[in-house]
C-alpha positions as a Markdown table, in Angstrom:
| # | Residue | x | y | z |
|---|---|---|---|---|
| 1 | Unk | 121.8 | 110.5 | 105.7 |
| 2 | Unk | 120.5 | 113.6 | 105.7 |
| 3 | Unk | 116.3 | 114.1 | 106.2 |
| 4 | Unk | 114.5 | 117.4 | 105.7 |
| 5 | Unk | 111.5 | 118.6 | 107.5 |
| 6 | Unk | 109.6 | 116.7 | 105.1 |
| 7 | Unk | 109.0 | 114.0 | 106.8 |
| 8 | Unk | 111.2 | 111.0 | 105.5 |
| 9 | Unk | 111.3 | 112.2 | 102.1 |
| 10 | Unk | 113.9 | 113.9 | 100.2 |
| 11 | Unk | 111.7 | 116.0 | 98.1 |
| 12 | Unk | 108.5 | 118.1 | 97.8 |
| 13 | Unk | 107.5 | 116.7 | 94.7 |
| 14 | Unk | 107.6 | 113.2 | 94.1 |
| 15 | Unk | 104.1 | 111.7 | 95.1 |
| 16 | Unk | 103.0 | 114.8 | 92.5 |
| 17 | Unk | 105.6 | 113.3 | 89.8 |
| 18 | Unk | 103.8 | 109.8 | 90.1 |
| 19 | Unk | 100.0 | 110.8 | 90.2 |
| 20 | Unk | 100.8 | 113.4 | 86.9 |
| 21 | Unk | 103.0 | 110.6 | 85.4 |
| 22 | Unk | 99.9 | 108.0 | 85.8 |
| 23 | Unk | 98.0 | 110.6 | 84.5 |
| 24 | Unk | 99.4 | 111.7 | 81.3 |
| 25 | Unk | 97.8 | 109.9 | 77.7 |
| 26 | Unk | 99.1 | 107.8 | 76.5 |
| 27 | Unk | 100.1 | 105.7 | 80.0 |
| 28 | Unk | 103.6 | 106.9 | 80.3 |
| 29 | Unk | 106.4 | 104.6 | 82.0 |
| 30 | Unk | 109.3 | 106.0 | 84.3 |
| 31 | Unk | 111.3 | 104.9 | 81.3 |
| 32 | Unk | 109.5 | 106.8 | 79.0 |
| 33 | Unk | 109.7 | 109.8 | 81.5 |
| 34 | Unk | 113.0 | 109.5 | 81.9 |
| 35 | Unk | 113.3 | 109.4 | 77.8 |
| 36 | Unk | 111.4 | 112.4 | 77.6 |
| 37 | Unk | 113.9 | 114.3 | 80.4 |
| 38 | Unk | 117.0 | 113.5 | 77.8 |
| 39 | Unk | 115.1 | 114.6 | 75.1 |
| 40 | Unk | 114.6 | 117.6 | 77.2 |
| 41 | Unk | 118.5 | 117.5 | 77.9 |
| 42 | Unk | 118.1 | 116.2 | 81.5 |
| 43 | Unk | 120.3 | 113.4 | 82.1 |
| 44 | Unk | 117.7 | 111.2 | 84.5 |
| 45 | Unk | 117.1 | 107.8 | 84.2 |
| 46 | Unk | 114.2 | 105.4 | 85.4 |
| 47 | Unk | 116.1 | 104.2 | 88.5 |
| 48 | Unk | 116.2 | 108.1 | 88.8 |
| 49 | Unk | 112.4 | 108.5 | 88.5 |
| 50 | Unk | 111.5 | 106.1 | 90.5 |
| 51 | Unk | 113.9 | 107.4 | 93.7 |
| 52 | Unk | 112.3 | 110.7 | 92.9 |
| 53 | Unk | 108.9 | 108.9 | 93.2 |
| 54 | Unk | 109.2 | 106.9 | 96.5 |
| 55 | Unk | 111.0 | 110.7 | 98.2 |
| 56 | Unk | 114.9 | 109.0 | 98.4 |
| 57 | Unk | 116.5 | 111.6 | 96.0 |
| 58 | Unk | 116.7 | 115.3 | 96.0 |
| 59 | Unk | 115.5 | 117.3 | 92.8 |
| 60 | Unk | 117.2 | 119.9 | 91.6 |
| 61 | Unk | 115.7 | 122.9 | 90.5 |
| 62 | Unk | 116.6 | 122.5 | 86.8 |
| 63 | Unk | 115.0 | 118.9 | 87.2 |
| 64 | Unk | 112.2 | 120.5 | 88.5 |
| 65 | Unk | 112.0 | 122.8 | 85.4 |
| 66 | Unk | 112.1 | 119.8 | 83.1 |
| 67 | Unk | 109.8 | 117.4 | 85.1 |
| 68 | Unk | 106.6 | 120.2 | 84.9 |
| 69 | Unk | 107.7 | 120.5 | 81.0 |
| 70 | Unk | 107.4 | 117.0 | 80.5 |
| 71 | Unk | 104.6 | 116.1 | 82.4 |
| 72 | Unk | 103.2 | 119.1 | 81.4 |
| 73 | Unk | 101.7 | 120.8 | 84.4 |
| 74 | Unk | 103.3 | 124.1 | 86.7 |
| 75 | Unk | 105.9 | 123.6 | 88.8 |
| 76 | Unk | 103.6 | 125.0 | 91.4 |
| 77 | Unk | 101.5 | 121.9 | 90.7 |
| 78 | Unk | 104.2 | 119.4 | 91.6 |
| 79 | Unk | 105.4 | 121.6 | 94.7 |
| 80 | Unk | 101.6 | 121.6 | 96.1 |
């Protein structure tokens, strides 16, 4: 499989995803993430989130978009 110069991962922004996810009040879940995606209209699931998590699946830039919407923070804040 394909790596990119990140390292091992397969995104920029997953450790971000997890600490603003642990974050947000009330404790949100991957599930719960994932439910707020497809309310969103982002078809991810929590096998999704937790693959975007641990760096072993790409995001795509609409993702990305909906991720900083839901966990509500910038986009610049889950690329940094």
């Amino acid at each position: 499989m394909f790596k990119n110069k990140n390292g091992s991962s397969l995104n920029l922004c997953g450790q971000n995803v997890a600490k603003y996810r642990t974050m947000l009040t009330p404790k949100t879940s991957q599930r719960m993430l994932a439910d707020k995606l497809q309310l969103i209209g982002v078809d991810v699931d929590k096998n999704a989130i937790q693959r975007i998590e641990s760096g072993q699946r790409f995001v795509t830039d609409i993702e990305l978009v909906a991720l900083a919407t839901a966990l509500n923070v910038s986009i610049s804040d889950l690329l940094e």
